[in-house]
C-alpha angles and dihedrals in degrees: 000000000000119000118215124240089261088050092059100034078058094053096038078059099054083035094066099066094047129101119225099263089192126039115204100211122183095289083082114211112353128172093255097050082043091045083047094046091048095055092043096052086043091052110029097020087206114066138177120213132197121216116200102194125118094202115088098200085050086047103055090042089051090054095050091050095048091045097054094030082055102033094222119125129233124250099178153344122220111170113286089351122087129188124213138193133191123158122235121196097199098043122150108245090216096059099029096107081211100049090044087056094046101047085048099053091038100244129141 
């Protein structure tokens, strides 16, 4: 699942009016922050996450983990900010951060 370079100019665009919905402290990737990741990308398919750690090299290894353990892929990567995508089938229009702008914006 790779996304082109339009697909995620498009996200980076609905990204930018969301608010992080998980935060990643320095307790790193537990199952909670995973459990909470997991219901996020399955409800809103666009998600914002905080990381709240103040090491780059952590950081960026933190990113890459969340992206594969949660095989979603990464959009982009704005400081401590970090924007996912993973595409749900069977999503509900009224929660997919991406439906909800479309239908908004009347595109699609």
């Amino acid at each position: 699942m790779s996304l082109s370079q339009a697909q995620k100019k498009a996200f980076r665009s609905i990204g930018h009016h969301l608010n992080p919905v998980v935060t990643v402290s320095e307790n790193g990737l537990t199952e909670g922050v995973m459990a909470e990741l997991a219901r996020a990308l399955e409800d809103h398919e666009l998600v914002k996450v905080k990381l709240a750690i103040g090491d780059r090299e952590a950081r960026n290894a933190v990113t890459a983990e969340l992206a594969e353990a949660s095989r979603s892929e990464l959009v982009q990567t704005i400081g401590k900010v970090v924007l996912l995508y993973r595409h749900n089938p069977r999503v509900n229009p009224k929660l997919s951060n991406i439906q909800r702008f479309e239908n908004h914006h009347g595109r699609r």
